[in-house]
C-alpha positions as CSV (number, residue, x, y, z in Angstrom):
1,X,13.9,-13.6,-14.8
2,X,10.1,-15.7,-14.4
3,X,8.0,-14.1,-11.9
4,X,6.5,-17.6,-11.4
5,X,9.7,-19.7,-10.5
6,X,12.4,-17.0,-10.8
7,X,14.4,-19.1,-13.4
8,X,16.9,-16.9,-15.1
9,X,16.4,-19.5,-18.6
10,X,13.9,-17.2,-20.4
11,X,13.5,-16.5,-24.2
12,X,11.3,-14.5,-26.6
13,X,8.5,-15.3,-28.6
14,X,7.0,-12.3,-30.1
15,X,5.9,-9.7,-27.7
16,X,6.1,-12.4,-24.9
17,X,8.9,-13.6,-22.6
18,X,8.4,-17.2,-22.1
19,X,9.8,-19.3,-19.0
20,X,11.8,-22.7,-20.1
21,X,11.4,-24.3,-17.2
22,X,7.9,-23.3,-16.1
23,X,6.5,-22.4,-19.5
24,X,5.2,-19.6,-18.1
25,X,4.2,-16.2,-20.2
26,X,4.3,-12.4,-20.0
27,X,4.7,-9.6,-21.6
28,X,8.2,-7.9,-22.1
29,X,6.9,-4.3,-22.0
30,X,5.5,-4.7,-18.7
31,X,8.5,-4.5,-16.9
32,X,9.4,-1.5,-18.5
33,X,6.5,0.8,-17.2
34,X,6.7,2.9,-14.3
35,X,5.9,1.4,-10.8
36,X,6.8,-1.8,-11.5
37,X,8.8,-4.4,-9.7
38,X,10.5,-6.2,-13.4
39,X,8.1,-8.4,-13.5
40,X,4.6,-6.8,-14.3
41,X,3.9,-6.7,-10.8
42,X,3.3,-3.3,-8.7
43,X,5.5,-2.8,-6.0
44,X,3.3,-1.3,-3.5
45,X,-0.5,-0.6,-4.2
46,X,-1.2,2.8,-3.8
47,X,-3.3,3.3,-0.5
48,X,-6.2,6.5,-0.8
49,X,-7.7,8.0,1.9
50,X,-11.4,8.5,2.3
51,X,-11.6,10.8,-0.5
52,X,-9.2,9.3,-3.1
53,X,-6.1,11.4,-2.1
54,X,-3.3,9.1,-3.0
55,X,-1.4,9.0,0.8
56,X,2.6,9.0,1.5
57,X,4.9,8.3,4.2
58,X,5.2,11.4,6.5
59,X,1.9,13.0,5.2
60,X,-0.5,14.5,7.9
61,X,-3.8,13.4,7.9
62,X,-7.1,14.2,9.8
63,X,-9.7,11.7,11.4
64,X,-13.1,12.3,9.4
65,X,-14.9,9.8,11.8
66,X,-15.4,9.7,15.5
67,X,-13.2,6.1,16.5
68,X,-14.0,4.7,19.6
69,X,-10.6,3.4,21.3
70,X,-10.9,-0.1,23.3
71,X,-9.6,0.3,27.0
72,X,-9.4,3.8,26.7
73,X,-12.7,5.6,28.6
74,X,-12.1,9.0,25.8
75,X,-12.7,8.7,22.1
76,X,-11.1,9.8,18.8
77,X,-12.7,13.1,17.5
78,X,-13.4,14.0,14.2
79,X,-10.6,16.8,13.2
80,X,-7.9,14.9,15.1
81,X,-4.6,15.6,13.3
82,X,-2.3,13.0,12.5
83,X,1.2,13.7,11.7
84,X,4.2,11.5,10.2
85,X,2.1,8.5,9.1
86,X,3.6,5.1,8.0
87,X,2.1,3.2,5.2
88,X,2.0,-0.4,6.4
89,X,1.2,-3.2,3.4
90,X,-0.2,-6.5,3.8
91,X,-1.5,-6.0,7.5
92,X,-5.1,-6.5,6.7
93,X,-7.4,-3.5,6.5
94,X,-5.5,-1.2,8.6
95,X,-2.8,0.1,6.4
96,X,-1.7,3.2,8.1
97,X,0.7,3.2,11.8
98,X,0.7,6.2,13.1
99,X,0.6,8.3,16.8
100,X,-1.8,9.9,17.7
101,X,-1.8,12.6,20.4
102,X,-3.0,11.6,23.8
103,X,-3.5,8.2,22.8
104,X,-0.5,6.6,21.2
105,X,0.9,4.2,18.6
106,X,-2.0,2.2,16.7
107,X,-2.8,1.3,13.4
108,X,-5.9,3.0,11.5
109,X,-7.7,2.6,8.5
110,X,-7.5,4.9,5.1
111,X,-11.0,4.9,5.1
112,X,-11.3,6.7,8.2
113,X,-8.7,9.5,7.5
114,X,-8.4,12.4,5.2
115,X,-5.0,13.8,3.8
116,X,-4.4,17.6,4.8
């Protein structure tokens, strides 16, 4: 199947797959590897936290940066655990959701957590 135009009328030419339809080209072996979607696409980027631990749903993570909390008079202290995160993709920078203890659900950013 193209990734461009999802047109099931493909054929080989070499190492390639070519579209009929779109003329689009890719390589057959892509599919193949692990992590991908079938069409030499990722299915999720892998999101890090501050210091390049790959994170997961359900991991437990601790704040490495004071965050200050709009409408809320306390802020977010460094050390603050977070447990049972939820990766979130294609929400803009903030790619974790999360609830955190005395303050409740929000979103944060990998950058400002660290994986226990």
């Amino acid at each position: 199947m193209c990734p461009e135009c999802a047109s099931e009328f493909t054929y080989e030419m070499g190492d390639l797959l070519v579209c009929s339809l779109c003329a689009h080209e890719w390589s057959s072996i892509a599919g193949a590897s692990d992590g991908d979607s079938g069409f030499g696409l990722p299915d999720d980027p892998v999101i890090k936290d501050s210091v390049g631990n790959a994170l997961a749903d359900g991991d437990t993570v601790t704040i490495v940066k004071t965050l200050k909390v709009k409408g809320n008079p306390s802020d977010i202290k460094v050390g603050t655990k977070v447990r049972n995160i939820r990766l979130v993709y294609g929400s803009g920078d903030h790619d974790i959701d999360c609830k955190v203890d005395g303050f409740g659900p929000m979103m944060l950013k990998s950058s400002v957590v660290k994986k226990v």
